[in-house]
C-alpha positions as CSV (number, residue, x, y, z in Angstrom):
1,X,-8.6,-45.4,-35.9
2,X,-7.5,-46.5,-39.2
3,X,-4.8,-47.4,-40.6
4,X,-3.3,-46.4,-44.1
5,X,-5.1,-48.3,-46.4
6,X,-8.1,-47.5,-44.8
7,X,-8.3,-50.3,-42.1
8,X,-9.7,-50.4,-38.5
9,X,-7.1,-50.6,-36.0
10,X,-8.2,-51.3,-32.0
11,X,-7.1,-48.3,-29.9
12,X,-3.8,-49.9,-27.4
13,X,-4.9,-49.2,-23.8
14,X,-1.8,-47.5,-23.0
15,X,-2.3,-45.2,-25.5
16,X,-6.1,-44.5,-23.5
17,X,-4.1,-44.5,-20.5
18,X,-2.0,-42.0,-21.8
19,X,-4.2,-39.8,-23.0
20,X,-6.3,-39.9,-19.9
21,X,-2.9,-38.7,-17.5
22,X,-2.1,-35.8,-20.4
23,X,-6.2,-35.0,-20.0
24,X,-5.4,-34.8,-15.7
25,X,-1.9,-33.2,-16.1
26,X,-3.8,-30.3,-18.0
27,X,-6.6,-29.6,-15.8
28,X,-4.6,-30.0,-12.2
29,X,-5.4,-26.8,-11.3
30,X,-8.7,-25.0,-12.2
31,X,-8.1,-21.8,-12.8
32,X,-11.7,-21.2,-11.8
33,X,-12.6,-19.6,-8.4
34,X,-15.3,-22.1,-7.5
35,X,-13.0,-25.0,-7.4
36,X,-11.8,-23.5,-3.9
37,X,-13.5,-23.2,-1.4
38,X,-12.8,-19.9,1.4
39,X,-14.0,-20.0,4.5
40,X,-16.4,-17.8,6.9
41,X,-13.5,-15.0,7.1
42,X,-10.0,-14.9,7.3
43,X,-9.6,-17.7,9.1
44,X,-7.3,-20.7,8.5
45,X,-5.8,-23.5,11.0
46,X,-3.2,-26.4,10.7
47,X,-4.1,-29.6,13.1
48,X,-6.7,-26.8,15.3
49,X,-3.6,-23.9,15.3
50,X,-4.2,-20.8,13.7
51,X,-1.9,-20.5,10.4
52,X,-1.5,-16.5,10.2
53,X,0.6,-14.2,11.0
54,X,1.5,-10.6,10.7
55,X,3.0,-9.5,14.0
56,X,6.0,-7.4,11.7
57,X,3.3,-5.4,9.7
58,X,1.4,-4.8,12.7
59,X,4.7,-3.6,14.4
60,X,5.4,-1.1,11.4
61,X,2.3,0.6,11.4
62,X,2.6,0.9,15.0
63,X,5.9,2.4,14.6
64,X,4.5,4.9,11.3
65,X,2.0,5.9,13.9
66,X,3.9,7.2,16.7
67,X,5.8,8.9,13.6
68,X,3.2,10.7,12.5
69,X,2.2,11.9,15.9
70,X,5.7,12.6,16.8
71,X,5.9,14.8,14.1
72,X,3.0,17.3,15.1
73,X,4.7,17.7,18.4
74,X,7.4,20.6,18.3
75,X,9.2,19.6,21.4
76,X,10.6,16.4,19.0
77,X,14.3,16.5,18.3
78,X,15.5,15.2,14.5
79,X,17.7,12.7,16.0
80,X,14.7,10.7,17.7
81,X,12.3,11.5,14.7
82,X,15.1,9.7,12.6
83,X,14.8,7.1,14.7
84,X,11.7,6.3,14.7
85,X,12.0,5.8,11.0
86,X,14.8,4.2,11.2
87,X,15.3,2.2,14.4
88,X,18.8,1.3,14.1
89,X,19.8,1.8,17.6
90,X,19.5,-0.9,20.3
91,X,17.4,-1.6,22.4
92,X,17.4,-0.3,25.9
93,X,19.6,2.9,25.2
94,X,19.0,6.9,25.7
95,X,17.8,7.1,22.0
96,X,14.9,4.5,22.4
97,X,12.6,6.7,21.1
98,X,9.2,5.1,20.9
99,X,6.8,5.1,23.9
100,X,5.5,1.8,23.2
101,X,8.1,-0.2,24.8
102,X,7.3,-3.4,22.5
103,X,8.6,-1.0,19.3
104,X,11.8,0.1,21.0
105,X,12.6,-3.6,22.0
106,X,11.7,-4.8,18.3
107,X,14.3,-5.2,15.3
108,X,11.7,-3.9,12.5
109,X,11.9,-0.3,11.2
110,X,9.7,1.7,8.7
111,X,13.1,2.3,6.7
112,X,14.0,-1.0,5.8
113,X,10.8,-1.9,3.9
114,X,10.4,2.0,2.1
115,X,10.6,1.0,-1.5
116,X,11.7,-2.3,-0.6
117,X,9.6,-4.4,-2.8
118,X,10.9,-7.6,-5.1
119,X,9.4,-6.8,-8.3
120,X,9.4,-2.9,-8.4
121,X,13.0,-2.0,-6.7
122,X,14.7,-4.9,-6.3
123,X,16.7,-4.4,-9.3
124,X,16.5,-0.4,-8.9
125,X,18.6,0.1,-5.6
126,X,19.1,4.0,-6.9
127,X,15.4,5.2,-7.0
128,X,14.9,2.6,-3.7
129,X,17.5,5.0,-2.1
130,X,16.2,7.9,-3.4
131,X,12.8,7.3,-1.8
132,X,14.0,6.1,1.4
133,X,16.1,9.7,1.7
134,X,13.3,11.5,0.8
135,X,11.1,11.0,3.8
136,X,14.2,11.5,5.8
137,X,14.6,14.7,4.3
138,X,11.0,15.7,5.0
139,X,11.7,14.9,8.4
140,X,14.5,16.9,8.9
141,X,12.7,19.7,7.0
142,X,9.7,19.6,9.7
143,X,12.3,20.1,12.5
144,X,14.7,22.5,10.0
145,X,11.6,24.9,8.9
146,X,8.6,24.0,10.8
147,X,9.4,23.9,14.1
148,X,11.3,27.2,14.3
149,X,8.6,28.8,13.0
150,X,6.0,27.6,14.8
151,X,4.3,31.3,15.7
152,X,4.9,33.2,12.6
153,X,2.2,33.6,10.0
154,X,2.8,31.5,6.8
155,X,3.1,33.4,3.8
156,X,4.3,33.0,-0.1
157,X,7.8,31.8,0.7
158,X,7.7,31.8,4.3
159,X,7.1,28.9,6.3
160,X,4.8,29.1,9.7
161,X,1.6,28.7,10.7
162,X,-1.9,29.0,8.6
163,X,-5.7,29.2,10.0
164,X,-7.6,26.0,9.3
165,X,-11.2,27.2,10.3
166,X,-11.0,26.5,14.3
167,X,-7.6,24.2,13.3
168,X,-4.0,25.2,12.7
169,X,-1.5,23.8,10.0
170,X,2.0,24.6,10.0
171,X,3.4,24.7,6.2
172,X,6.7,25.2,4.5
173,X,7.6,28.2,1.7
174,X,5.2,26.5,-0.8
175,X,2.4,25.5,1.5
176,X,3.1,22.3,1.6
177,X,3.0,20.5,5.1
178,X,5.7,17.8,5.5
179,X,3.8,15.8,8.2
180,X,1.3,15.3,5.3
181,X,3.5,14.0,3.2
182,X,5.0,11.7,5.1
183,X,2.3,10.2,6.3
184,X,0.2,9.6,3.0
185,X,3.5,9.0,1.3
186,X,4.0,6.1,3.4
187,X,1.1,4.7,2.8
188,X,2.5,4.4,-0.6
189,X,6.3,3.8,-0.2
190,X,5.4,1.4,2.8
191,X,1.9,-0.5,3.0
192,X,1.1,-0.8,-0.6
193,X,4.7,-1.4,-2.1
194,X,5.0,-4.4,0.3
195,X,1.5,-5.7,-0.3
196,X,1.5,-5.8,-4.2
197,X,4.6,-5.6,-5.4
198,X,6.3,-7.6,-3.3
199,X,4.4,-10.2,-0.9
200,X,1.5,-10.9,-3.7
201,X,4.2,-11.2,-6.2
202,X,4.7,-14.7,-7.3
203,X,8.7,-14.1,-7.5
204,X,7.6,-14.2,-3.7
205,X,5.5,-16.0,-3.3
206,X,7.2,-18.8,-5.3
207,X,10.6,-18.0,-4.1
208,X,12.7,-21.0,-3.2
209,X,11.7,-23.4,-2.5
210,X,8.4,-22.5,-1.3
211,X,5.6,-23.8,-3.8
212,X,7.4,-27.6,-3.4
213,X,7.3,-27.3,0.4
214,X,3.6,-25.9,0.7
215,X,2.3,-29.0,-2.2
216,X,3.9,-31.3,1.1
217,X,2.6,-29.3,3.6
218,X,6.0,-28.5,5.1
219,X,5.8,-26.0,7.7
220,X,8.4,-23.1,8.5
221,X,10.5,-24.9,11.5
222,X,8.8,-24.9,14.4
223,X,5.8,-22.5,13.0
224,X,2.3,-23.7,11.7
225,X,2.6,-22.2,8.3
226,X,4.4,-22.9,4.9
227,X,6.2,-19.9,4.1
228,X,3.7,-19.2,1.0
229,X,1.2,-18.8,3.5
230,X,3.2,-16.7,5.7
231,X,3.9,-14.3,2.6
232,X,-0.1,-13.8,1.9
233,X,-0.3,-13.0,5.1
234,X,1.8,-10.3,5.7
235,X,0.5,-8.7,2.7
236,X,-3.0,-8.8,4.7
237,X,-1.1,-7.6,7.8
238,X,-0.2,-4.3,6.0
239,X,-3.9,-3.3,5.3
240,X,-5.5,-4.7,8.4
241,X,-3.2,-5.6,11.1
242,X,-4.6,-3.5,13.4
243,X,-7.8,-4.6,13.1
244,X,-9.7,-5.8,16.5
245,X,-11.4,-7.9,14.1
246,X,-8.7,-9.6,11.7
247,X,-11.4,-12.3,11.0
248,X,-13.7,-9.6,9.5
249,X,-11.8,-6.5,9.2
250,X,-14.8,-4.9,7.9
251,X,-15.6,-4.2,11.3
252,X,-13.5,-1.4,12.1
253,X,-12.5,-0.2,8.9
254,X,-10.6,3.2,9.6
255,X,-8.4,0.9,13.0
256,X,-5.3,2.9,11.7
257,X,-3.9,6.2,10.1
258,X,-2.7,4.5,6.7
259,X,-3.9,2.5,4.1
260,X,-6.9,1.0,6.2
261,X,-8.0,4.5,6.8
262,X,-8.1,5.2,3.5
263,X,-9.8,2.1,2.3
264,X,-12.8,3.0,4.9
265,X,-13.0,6.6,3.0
266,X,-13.3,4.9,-0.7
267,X,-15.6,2.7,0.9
268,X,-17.4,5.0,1.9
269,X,-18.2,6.5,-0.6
270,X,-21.4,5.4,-3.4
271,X,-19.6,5.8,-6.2
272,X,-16.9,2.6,-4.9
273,X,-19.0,1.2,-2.2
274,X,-18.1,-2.5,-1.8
275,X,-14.4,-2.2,-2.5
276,X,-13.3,-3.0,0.7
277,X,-15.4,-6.4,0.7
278,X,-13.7,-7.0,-2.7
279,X,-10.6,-6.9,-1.2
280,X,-11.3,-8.8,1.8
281,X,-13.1,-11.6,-0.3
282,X,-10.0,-11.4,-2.3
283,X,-7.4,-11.5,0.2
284,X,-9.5,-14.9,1.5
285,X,-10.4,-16.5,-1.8
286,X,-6.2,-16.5,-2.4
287,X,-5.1,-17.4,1.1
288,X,-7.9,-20.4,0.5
289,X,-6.0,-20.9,-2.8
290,X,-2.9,-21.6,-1.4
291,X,-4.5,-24.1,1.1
292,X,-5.7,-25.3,-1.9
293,X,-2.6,-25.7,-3.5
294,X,-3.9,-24.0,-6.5
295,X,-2.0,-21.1,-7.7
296,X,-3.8,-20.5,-11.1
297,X,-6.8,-18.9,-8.3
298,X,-3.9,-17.3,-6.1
299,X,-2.8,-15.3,-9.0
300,X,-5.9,-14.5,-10.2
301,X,-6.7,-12.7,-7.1
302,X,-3.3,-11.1,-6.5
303,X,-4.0,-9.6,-9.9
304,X,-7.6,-8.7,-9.0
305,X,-5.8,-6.8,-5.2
306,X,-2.9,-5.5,-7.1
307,X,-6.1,-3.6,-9.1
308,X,-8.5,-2.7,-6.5
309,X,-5.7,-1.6,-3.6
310,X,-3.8,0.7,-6.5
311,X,-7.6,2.2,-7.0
312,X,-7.6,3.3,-3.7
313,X,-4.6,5.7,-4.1
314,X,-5.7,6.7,-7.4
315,X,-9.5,7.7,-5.9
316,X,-7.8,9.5,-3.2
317,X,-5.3,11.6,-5.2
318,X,-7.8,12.9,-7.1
319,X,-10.1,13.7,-4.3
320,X,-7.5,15.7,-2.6
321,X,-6.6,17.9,-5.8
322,X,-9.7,18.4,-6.0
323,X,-10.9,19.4,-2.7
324,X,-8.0,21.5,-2.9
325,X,-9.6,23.3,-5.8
326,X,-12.5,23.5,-4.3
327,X,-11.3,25.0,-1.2
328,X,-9.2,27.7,-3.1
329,X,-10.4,31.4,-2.1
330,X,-12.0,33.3,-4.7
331,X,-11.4,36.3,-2.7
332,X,-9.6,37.0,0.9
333,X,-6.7,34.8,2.1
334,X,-8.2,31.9,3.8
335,X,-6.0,29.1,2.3
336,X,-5.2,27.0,5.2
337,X,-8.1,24.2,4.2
338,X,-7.0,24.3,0.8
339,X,-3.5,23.6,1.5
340,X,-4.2,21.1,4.0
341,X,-6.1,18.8,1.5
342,X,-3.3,19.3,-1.1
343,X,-0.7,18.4,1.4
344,X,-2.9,15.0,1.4
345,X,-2.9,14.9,-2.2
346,X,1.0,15.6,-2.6
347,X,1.5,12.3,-0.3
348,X,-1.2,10.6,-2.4
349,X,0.0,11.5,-5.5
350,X,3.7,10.5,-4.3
351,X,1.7,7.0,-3.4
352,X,0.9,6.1,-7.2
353,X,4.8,5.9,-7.8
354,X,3.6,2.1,-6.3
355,X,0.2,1.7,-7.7
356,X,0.6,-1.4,-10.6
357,X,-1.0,-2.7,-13.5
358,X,-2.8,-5.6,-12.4
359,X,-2.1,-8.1,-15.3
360,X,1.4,-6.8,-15.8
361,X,5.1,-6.6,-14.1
362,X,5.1,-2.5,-14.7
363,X,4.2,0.0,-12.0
364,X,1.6,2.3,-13.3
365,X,3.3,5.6,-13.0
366,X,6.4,6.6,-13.2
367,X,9.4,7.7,-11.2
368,X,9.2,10.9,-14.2
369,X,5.7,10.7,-14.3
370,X,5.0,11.3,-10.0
371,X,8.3,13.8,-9.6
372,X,6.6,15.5,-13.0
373,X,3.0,16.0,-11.2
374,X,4.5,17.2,-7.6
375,X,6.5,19.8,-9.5
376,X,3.2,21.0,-11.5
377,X,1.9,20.9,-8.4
378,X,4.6,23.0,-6.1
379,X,6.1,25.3,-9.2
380,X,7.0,28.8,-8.2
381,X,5.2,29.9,-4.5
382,X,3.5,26.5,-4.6
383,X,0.2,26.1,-3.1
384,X,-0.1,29.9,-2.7
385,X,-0.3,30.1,-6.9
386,X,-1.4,26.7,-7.9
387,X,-4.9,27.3,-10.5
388,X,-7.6,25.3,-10.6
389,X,-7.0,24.6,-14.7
390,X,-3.6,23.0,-13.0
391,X,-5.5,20.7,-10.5
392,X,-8.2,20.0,-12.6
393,X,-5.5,18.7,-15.3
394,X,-3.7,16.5,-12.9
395,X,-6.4,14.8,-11.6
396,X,-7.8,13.9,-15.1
397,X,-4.2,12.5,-16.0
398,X,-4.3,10.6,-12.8
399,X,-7.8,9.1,-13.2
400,X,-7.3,8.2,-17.0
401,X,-5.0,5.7,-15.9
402,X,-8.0,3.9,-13.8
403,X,-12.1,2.9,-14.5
404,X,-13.2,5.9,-12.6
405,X,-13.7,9.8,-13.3
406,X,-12.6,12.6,-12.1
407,X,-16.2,13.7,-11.2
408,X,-16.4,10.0,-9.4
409,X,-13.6,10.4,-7.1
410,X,-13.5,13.9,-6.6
411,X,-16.9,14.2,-4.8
């Protein structure tokens, strides 16, 4: 150093001292992936106690399940199919209306977690309760229109029943069948909305006081986990909490009806093989993070799962509308395949209303965008009318908004 004239000056030691704490303030947390270490699997322990938990995801998809089945069996009444959604009645009462007795006695419900998510509808309590009523309305309409007509012949504008090769689906006026949509809607409204736009979000995440209390290891009373922790967790829980292998989910890929099922079926197929170790790895590499108490790395693979898990929906939207077209008759009136793989690809398609940019605080579609591509979809007789030229233009809309094709994802 010099000094104006042109003189050496020695360096003060607090000044090296200084510059040396400003050098390790800057570099506290590597924002690198190799400076944390995951372990063999999801797997993590305080002093020799596990650390996770996801008992209330594991619970919802147990009680989306029995939903789903429920509402395939025409002898169900709306009041108990309400329920189920909605679980607002105690315990131990006429209207329990699950048959695992563990779901009646539980406080949870699908309901309270549809469009529920932090960043997405916490300031939007309109479209949050527009979304919750529509599933309820779908319900009602199974009961309302399916049901009744359970032995009449479906037919432009008339809800029944339609030949599925040796299967039978029951569809409404347009074809479209509700159990369908409720099922693959949820897997959108419920499963993914919770995982990455809400428990992955850092306004999560970081709520409270949470970051200070897991940097001191402070535990939620009288459990073995930080609530930061806890909040990657249930994320995981939504995707594979009903895994018999939790550890290594990869397993049993496919364990439930939802968004695990789903996974298994991109996995499966060459064109995204791998995805659902990415996510796993992912899901492990940001739990370790957290451990780690380095949130630059938990970020960066919230980012990279808010990616790969809205890929999944977009894959599967587009290989519904198009198995749909494929399925259409040229000649003769065999529909029912046709319409059942649309009725998929309505719920799917309903399920990128939640898909997210990965490096950004916006959904990727929106509310105009989804209610503008289910009307293409169901305009005039529906299904019954739908072209080809129609499907084949919603699916290239859907996939231009991801890294794959139309011809990848529809195959």
């Amino acid at each position: 150093m010099k000094n104006k004239i042109g003189q050496k000056m020695p360096i003060s030691p607090y000044l090296i001292a200084f510059i040396f704490l400003g050098l390790l303030a800057c570099n506290d947390e590597d924002p690198s992936p190799s400076s944390v270490v995951p372990p063999t699997g999801y797997a993590f322990e305080r002093d020799g106690i596990s650390t996770i938990s996801f008992t209330g995801q594991t619970v919802r998809i147990g009680m989306a399940t029995e939903l789903a089945n429920a509402l395939k069996d025409f002898d169900s009444k709306a009041e108990s199919l309400l329920e189920m959604y909605a679980n607002e009645t105690a315990a131990g009462t006429e209207t329990d209306p699950f048959q695992d007795a563990d779901l009646n006695a539980s406080t949870k419900s699908i309901r309270s977690k549809v469009a529920a998510s932090k960043d997405i509808f916490g300031a939007n309590a309109t479209e949050s309760a527009r979304i919750k009523q529509d599933f309820e309305d779908w319900i009602i309409n199974q009961v309302e229109e399916i049901f009744p007509n359970e032995y009449e012949l479906a037919a432009p504008g008339k809800p029944g029943q339609i030949a599925d090769g040796t299967s039978v689906r029951f569809v409404n006026a347009r074809g479209l069948e509700y159990d369908q949509a409720v099922n693959k809607g949820l897997i959108g409204a419920l499963m993914v909305d919770q995982i990455i736009n809400n428990y992955l979000s850092p306004a999560v995440l970081d709520e409270g006081q949470n970051r200070s209390e897991n940097d001191n290891g402070i535990t939620v009373a009288e459990k073995p986990y930080t609530n930061m922790e806890h909040k990657w967790d249930e994320a995981y829980g939504y995707i594979f909490g009903t895994s018999a292998f939790p550890k290594d989910p990869i397993r049993d890929l496919g364990a439930d009806a939802f968004l695990n099922k789903y996974l298994a079926r991109v996995n499966g197929d060459s064109d995204f093989e791998g995805i659902a170790q990415q996510i796993v790895e992912a899901f492990t590499l940001g739990r370790a993070a957290i451990v780690a108490k380095n949130y630059a790395v938990r970020d960066e693979q919230s980012a990279l799962l808010r990616g790969l898990i809205s890929k999944v929906i977009g894959v599967r939207a587009v290989y519904y509308l198009q198995q749909g077209k494929n399925g259409l008759p040229t000649t003769g009136d065999d529909f029912g395949g046709a319409f059942h793989d649309l009725s998929e690809g309505f719920g799917f398609i309903y399920s990128l209303r939640f898909t997210r940019d990965p490096n950004g605080s916006e959904a990727l579609f929106s509310r105009e965008e989804v209610d503008g591509y289910l009307d293409q979809l169901t305009a005039g007789s529906g299904f019954w009318e739908v072209t080809s030229e129609t499907l084949d233009q919603l699916s290239q809309e859907i996939a231009s908004r991801f890294d794959f094709t139309v011809g990848q994802a529809g195959s």
